[in-house]
C-alpha positions in Angstrom: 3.9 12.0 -21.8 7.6 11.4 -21.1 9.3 8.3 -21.5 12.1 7.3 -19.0 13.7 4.6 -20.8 17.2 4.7 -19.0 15.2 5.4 -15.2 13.2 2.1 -15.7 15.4 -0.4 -17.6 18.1 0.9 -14.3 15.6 -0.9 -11.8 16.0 -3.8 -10.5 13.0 -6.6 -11.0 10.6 -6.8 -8.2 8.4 -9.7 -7.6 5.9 -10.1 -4.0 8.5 -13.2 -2.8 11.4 -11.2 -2.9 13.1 -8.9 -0.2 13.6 -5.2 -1.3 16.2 -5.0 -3.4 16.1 -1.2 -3.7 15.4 0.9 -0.9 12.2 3.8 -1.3 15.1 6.2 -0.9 17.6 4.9 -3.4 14.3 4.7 -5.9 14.2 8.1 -5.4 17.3 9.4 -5.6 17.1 7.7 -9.0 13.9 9.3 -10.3 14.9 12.6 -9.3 17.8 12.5 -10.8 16.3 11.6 -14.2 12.6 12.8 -14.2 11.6 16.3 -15.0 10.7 18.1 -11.9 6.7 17.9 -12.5 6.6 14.1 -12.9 9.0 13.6 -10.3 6.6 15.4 -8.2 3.7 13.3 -9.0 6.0 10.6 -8.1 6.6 11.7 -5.0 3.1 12.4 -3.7 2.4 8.3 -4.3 1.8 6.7 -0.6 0.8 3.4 0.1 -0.9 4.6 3.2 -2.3 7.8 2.9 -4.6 8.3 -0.7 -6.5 11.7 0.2 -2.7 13.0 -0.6 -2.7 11.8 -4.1 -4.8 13.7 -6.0 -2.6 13.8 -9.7 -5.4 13.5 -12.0 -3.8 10.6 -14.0 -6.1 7.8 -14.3 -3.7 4.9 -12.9 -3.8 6.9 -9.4 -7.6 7.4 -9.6 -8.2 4.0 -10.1 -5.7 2.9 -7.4 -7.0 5.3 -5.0 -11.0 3.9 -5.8 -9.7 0.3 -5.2 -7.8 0.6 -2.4 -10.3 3.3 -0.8 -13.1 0.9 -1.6 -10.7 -2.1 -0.2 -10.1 0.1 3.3 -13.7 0.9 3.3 -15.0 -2.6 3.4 -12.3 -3.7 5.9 -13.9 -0.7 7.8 -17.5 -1.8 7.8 -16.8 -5.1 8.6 -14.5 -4.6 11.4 -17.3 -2.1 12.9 -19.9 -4.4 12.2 -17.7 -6.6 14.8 -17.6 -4.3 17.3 -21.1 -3.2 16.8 -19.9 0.7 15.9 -20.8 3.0 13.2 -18.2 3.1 10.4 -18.8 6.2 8.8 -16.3 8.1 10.3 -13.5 5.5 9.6 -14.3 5.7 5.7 -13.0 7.2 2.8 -14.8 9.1 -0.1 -13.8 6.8 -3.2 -15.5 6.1 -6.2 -16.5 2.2 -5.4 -14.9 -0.4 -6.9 -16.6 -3.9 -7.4 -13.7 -6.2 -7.0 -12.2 -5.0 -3.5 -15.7 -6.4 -1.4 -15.2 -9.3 -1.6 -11.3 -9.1 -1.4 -11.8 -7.7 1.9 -14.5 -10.3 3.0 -12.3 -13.0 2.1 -9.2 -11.1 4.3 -11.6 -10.7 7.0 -12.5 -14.1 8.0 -8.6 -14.8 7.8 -7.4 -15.9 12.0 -3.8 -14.3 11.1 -3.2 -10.8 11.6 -0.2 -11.7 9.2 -1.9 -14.3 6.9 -4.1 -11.4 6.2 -1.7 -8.5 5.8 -0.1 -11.5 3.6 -3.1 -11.5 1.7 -3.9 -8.5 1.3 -0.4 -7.5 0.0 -0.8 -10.0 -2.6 -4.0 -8.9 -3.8 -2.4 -5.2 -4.3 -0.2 -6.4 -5.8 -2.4 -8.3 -8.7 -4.2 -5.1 -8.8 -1.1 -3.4 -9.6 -0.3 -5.6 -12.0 -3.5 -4.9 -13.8 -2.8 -1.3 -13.8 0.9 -1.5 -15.0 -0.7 -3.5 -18.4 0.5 -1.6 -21.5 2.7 0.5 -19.7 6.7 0.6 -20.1 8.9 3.3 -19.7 6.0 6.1 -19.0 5.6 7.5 -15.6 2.4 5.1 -14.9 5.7 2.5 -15.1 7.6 4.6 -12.3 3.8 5.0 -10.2 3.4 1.2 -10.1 7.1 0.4 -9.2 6.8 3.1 -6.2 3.7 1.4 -4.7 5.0 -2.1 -5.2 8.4 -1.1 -3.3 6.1 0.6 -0.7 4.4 -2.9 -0.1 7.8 -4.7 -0.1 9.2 -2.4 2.4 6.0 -2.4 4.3 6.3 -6.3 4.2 9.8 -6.5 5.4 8.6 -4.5 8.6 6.7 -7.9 9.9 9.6 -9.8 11.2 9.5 -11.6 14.4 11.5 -9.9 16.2 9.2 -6.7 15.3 6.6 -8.6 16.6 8.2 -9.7 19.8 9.0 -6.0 20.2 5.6 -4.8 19.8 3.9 -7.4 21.9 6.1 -6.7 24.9 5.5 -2.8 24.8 1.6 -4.0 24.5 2.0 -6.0 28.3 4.0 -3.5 29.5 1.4 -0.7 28.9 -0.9 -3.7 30.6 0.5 -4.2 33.7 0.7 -0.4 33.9 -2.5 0.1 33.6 -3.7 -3.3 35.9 -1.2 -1.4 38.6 -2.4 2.0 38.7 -6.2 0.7 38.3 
């Protein structure tokens, strides 16, 4: 396995608290710049939202991919539970994880749509930390970093304004609909 000692020590710290510091595309401007082509690869199929794309065959991803399928899945079943609908065809096929239950039990009786996403992000992210544990300058390192970046920039997205934004496309499509019904 390759070690990118220069590509990692060049990035700069991130923590769940902070703003991006480094945008997704500068991070990758860097790694392809410095990783061989096949890692840089791998690198590049790592998404935050879509895991049937991921399918690397290194053992950080796969367990990634079980927790957060297993995560998704439960925030599935509950949510149809809720609305009294089957939730088979809003699953994933994982492996199941025995942590993420009772993550997403706790994130489900949450009243904030953002408290939850809030939670949720930070549970990832302790997650992540579990799977970056004895890994340094390795591409593991660089897998980890991408995801955690993905859930910072994902974070930023929920500003107030963004929500403002969204809400008032919501009553538009409303009235709309309360017009022409």
């Amino acid at each position: 396995m390759d070690q990118y000692y220069y590509t990692v020590s060049s990035l700069p710290f991130l923590n769940i608290e902070s703003d991006s510091v480094i945008s997704f595309d500068e991070f990758n401007a860097i790694c392809k710049s410095t990783l061989i082509d096949k890692d840089f690869a791998v690198l590049n199929s790592i998404s935050l939202t879509n895991l049937n794309d991921m399918n690397t065959g290194i053992p950080i991803v796969e367990k990634w991919i079980s927790w957060e399928g297993t995560l998704r899945n439960e925030l599935a079943r509950l949510r149809a539970v809720s609305l009294g609908v089957e939730s088979g065809s809003y699953t994933l096929e994982v492996e199941s994880n025995s942590v993420a239950p009772a993550i997403a039990g706790t994130v489900y009786k949450l009243d904030s749509p953002l408290k939850a996403e809030e939670s949720l992000d930070m549970a990832r992210w302790q997650f992540l930390d579990e799977l970056e544990s004895g890994h340094f300058f390795d591409l593991e390192k660089l897998i980890v970093y991408s995801l955690r970046l993905q859930i910072l920039e994902r974070k930023n997205m929920f500003t107030k304004e963004n929500g403002n934004n969204n809400f008032q496309k919501i009553y538009e499509n409303i009235k709309v609909a309360v017009r022409e019904a």
